[in-house]
Structures are given as C-alpha cells and as structure tokens.
SEPA-950538 format. One record per atom (N, C-alpha, C): residue number from 1; residue in one letter; atom name; x, y, z. Coordinates in steps of 0.001 Angstrom, whole numbers. Example, Ala and Ser with C-alpha at 12.3 -4.5 7.8 and 13.67 -1.06 7.14 Angstrom:
2
[1,"a","N",[13190,-5690,7800]]
[1,"a","CA",[12300,-4500,7800]]
[1,"a","C",[13200,-3300,7800]]
[2,"s","N",[12850,-2250,7080]]
[2,"s","CA",[13670,-1060,7140]]
[2,"s","C",[12900,30,7870]]
REM end
This chain:
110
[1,"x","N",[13305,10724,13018]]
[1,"x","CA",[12713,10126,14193]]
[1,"x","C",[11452,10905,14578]]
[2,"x","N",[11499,12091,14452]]
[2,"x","CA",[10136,12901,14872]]
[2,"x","C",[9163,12652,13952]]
[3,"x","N",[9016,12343,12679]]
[3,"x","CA",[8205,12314,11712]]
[3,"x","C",[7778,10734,12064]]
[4,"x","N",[8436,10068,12091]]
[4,"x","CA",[8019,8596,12758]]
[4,"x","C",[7532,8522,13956]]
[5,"x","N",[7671,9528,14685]]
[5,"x","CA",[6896,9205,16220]]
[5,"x","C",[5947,10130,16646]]
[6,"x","N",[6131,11067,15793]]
[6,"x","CA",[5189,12214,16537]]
[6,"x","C",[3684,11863,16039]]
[7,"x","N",[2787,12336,17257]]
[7,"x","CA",[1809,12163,16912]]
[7,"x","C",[690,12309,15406]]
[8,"x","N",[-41,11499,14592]]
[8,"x","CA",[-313,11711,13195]]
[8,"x","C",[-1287,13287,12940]]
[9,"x","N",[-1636,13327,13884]]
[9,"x","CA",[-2750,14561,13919]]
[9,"x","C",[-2036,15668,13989]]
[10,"x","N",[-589,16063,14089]]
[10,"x","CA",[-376,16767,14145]]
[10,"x","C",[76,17674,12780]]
[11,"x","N",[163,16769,11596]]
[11,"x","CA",[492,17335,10228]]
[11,"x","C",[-1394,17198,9630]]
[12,"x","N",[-1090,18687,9005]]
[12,"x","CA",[-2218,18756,8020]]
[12,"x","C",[-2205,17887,6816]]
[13,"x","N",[-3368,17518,6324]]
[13,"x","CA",[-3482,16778,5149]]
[13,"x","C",[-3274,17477,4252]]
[14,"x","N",[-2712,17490,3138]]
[14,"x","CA",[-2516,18165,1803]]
[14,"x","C",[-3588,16463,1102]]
[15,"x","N",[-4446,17458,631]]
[15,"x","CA",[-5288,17023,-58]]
[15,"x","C",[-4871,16175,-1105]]
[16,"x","N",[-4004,16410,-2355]]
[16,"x","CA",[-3445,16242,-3444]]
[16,"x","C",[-2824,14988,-3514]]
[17,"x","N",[-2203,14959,-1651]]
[17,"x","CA",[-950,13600,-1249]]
[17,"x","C",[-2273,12445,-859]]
[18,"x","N",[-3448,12717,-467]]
[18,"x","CA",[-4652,12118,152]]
[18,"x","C",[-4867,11015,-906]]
[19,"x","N",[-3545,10149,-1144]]
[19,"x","CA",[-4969,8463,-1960]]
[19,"x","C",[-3632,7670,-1542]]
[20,"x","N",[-3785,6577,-1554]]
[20,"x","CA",[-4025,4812,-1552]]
[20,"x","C",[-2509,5133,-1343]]
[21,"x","N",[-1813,4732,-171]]
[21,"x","CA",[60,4284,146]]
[21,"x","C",[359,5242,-660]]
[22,"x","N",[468,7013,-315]]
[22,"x","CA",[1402,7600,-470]]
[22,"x","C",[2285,7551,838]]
[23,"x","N",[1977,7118,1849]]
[23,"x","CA",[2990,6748,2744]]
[23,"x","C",[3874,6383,2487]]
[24,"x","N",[3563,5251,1345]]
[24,"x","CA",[5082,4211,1002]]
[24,"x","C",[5702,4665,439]]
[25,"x","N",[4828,5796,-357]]
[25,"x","CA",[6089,6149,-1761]]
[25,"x","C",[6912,7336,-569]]
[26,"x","N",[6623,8073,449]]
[26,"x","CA",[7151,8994,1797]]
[26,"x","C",[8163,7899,2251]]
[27,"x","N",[8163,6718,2679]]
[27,"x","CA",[9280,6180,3138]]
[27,"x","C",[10034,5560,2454]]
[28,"x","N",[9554,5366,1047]]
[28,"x","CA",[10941,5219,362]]
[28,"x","C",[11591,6242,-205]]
[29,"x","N",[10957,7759,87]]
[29,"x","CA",[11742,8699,-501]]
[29,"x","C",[12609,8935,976]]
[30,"x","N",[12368,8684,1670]]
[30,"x","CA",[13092,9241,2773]]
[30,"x","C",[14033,8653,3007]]
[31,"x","N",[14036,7133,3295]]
[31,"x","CA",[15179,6101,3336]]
[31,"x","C",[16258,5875,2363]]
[32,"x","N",[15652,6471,655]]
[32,"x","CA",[16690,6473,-340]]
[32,"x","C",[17260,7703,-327]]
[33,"x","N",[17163,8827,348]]
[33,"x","CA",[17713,10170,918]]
[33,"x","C",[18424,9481,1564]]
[34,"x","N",[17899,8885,3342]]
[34,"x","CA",[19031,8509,4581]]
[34,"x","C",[20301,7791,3783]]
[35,"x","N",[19804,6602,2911]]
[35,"x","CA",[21063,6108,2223]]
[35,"x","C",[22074,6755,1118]]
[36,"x","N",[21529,7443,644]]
[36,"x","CA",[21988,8025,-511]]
[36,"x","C",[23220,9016,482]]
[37,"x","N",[22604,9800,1199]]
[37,"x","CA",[23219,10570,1711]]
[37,"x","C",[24841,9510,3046]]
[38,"x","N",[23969,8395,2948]]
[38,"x","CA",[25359,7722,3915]]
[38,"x","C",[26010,7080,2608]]
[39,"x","N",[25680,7015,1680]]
[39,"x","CA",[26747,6667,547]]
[39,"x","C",[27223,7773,449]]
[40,"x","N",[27173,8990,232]]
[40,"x","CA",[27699,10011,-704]]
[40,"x","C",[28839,10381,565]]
[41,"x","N",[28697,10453,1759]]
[41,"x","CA",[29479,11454,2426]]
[41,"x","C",[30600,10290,3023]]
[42,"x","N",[30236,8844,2447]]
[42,"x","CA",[31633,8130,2832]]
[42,"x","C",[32340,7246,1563]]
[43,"x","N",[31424,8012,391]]
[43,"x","CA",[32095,7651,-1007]]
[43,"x","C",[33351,7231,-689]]
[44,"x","N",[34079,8137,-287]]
[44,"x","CA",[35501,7534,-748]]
[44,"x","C",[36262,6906,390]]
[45,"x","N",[35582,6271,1476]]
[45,"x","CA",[35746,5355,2374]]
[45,"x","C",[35583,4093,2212]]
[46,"x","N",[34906,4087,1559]]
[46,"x","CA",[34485,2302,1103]]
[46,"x","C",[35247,2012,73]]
[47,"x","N",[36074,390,948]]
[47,"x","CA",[36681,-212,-227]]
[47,"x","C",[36052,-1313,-1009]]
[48,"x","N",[35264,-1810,-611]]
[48,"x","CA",[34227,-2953,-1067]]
[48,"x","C",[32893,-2664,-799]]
[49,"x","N",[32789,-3586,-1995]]
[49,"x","CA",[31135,-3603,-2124]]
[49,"x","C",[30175,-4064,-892]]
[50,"x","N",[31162,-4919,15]]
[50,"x","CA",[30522,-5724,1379]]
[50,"x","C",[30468,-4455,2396]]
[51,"x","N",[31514,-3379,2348]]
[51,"x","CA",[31209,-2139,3198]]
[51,"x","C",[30093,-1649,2802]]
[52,"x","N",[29361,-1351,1806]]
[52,"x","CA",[28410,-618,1314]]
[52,"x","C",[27321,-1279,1679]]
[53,"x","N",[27451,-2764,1702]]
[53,"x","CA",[25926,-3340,2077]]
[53,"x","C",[25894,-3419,3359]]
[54,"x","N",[26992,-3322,3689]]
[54,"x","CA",[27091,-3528,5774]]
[54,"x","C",[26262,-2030,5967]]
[55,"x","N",[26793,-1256,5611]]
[55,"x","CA",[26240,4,5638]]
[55,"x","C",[24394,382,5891]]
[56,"x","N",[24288,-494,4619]]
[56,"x","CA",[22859,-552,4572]]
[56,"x","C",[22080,-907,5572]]
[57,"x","N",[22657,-1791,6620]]
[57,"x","CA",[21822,-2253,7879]]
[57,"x","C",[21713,-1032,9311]]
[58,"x","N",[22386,396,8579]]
[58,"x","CA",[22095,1139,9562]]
[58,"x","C",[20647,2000,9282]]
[59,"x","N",[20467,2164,8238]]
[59,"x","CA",[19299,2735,7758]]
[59,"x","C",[17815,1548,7830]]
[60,"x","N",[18197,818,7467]]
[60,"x","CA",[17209,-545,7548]]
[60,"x","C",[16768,-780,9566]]
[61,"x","N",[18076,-759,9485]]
[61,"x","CA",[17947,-1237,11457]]
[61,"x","C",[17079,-91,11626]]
[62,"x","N",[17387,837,11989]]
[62,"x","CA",[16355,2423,12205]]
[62,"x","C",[15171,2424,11465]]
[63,"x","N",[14857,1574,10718]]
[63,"x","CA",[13422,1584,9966]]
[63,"x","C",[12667,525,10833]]
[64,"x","N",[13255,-745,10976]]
[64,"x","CA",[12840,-1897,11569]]
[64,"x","C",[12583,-1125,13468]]
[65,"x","N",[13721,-337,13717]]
[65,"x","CA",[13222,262,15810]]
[65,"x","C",[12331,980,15021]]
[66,"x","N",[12365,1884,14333]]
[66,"x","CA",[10712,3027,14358]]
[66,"x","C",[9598,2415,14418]]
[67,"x","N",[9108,1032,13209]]
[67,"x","CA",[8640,741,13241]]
[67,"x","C",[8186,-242,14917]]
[68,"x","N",[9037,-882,15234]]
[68,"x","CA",[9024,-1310,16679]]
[68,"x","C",[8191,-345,17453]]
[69,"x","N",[9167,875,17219]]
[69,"x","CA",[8442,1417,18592]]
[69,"x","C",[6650,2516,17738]]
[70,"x","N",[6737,2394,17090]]
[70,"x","CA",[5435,3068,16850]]
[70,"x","C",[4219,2304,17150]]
[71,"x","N",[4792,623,17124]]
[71,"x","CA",[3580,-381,17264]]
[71,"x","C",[4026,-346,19148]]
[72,"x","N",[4795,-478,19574]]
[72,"x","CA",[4664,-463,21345]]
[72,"x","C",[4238,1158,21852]]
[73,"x","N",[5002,2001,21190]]
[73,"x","CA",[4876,3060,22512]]
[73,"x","C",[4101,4329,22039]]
[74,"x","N",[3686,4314,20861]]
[74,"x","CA",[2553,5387,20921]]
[74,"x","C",[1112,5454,20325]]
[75,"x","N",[350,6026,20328]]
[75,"x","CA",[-1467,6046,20420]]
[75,"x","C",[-1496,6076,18785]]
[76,"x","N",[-1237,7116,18389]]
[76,"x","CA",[-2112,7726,16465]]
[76,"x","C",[-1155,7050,15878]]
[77,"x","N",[141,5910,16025]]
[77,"x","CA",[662,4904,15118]]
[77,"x","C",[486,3883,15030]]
[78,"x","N",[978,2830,14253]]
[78,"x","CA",[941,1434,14150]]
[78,"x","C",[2715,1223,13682]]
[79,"x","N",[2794,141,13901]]
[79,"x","CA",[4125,-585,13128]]
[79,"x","C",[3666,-978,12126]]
[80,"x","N",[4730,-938,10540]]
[80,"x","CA",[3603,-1876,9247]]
[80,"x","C",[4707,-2420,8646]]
[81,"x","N",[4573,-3791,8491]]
[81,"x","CA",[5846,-4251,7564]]
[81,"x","C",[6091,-4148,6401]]
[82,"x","N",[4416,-3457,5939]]
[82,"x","CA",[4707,-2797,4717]]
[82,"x","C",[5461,-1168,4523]]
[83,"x","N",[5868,-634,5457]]
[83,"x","CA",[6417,732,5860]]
[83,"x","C",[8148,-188,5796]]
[84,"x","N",[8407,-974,6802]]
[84,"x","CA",[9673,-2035,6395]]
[84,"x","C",[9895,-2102,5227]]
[85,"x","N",[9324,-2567,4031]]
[85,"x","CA",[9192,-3048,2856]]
[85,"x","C",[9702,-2147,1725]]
[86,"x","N",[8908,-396,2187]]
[86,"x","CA",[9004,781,1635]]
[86,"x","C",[10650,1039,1903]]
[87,"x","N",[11343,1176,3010]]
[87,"x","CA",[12343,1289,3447]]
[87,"x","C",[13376,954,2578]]
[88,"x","N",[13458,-262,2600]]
[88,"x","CA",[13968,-1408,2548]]
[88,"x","C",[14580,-1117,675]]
[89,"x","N",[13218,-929,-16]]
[89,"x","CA",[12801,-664,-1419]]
[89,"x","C",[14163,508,-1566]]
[90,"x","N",[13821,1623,-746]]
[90,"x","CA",[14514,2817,-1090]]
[90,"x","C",[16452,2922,-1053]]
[91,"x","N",[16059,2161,244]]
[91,"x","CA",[17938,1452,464]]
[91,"x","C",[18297,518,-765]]
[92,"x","N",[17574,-562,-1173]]
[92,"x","CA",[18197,-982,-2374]]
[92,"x","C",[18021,170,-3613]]
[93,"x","N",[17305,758,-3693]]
[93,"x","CA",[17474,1698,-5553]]
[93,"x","C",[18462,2808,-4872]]
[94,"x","N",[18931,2988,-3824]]
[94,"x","CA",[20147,3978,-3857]]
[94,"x","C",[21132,3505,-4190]]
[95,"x","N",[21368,1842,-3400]]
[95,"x","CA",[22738,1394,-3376]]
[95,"x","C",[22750,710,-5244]]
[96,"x","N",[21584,467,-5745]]
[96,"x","CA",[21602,549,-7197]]
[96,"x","C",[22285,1684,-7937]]
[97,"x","N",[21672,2259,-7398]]
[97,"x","CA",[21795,3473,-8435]]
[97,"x","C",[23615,3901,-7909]]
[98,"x","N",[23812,3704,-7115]]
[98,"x","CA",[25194,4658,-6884]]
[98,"x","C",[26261,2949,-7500]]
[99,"x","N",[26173,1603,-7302]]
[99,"x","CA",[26879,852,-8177]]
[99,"x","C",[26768,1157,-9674]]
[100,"x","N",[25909,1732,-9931]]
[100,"x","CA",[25774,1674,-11723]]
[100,"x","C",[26282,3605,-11422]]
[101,"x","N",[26293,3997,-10640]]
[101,"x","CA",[27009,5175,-11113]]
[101,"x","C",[28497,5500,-11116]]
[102,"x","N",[29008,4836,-9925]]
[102,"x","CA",[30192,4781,-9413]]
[102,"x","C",[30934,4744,-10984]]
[103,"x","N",[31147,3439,-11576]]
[103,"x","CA",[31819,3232,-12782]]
[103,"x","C",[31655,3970,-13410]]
[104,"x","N",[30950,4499,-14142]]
[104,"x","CA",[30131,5690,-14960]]
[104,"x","C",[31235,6418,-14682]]
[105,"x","N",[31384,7287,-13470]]
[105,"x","CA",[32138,8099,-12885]]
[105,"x","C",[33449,7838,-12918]]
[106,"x","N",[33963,6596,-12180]]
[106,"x","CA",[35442,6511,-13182]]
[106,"x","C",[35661,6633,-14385]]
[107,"x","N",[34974,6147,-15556]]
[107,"x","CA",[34967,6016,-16994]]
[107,"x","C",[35390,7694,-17004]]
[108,"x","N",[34421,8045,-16605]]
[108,"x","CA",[34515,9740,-17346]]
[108,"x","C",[35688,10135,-16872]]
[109,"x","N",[36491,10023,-16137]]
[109,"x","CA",[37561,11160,-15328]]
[109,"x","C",[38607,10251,-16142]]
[110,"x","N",[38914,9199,-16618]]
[110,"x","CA",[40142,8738,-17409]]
[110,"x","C",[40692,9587,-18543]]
REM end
C-alpha cells in the first residue's frame, strides 16, 4: 500500500530500471509475490480449484482500490488500467504455475 500511494518523488530513479513500462513488469512482480505467497501459506487449505480462484479476487480487488484511489486521492499518481492488467497478468502466472506444480509435487512424494 505505501509503494502505491506514496508520493512518486520520493524514490530515486535507478537509471538502469529508466525505459518504456518497467512499471508493469514492478506490478506484476509484486502481485505474483502477493499471490504466490497467499497460495503457498494456505496450500494445504484449499480443497478446490474454485477456492484458489476465489482467492485470487483478494489480490486483484487491492489492485483494482489502489488503483481507485491513486486516480481520486493523490497529486504525483494516476490510476492505469494498464497497472490493472499488470496485476492481473501476475495473479494468473502464479495460480499457473502452482496448478502445474501442485501435481508435479504429488507425483514425486508417491
């Protein structure tokens, strides 16, 4: 939430990160972290695949208010539905990646 709201001037530029939507590739690393990490720590809570995607609308919802509120309530942001999009991207290649791992993972322990 602070990295989404706090003012933009307040992080230095690293030069290197300086070209064309590294933003996007920043919020989909971040959102496939938020998810990854709400898959991993209720792995063995979920009995269906419909829990896992229900799931997904908590990380998504919190992408969709940041974005909300960066376009209403503060100065050096915007809302971008392409920042949505990035999100969005990162929540599906986690919940990818952990269905194609899950099995994997049973296979091996038999």
């Amino acid at each position: 939430m602070y990295l989404s709201l706090t003012n933009s001037q307040t992080f230095d530029k690293v030069s290197f990160l300086d070209t064309p939507y590294t933003d996007k590739f920043v919020h989909f690393a971040m959102y496939f972290g938020f998810m990854s990490v709400l898959i991993f720590e209720n792995r063995k809570t979920f009995k269906s695949r419909a829990q896992l995607f229900l799931v997904a609308f908590i990380p998504l919802g919190f992408g969709i208010l940041m974005e909300i509120v960066q376009a209403l309530f503060t100065v050096t942001r915007s809302g971008s539905f392409y920042d949505v999009l990035a999100n969005l991207s990162g929540i599906i290649i986690s919940l990818l990646i952990w269905l194609y791992i899950k099995p994997k993972i049973k296979e091996s322990i038999r």
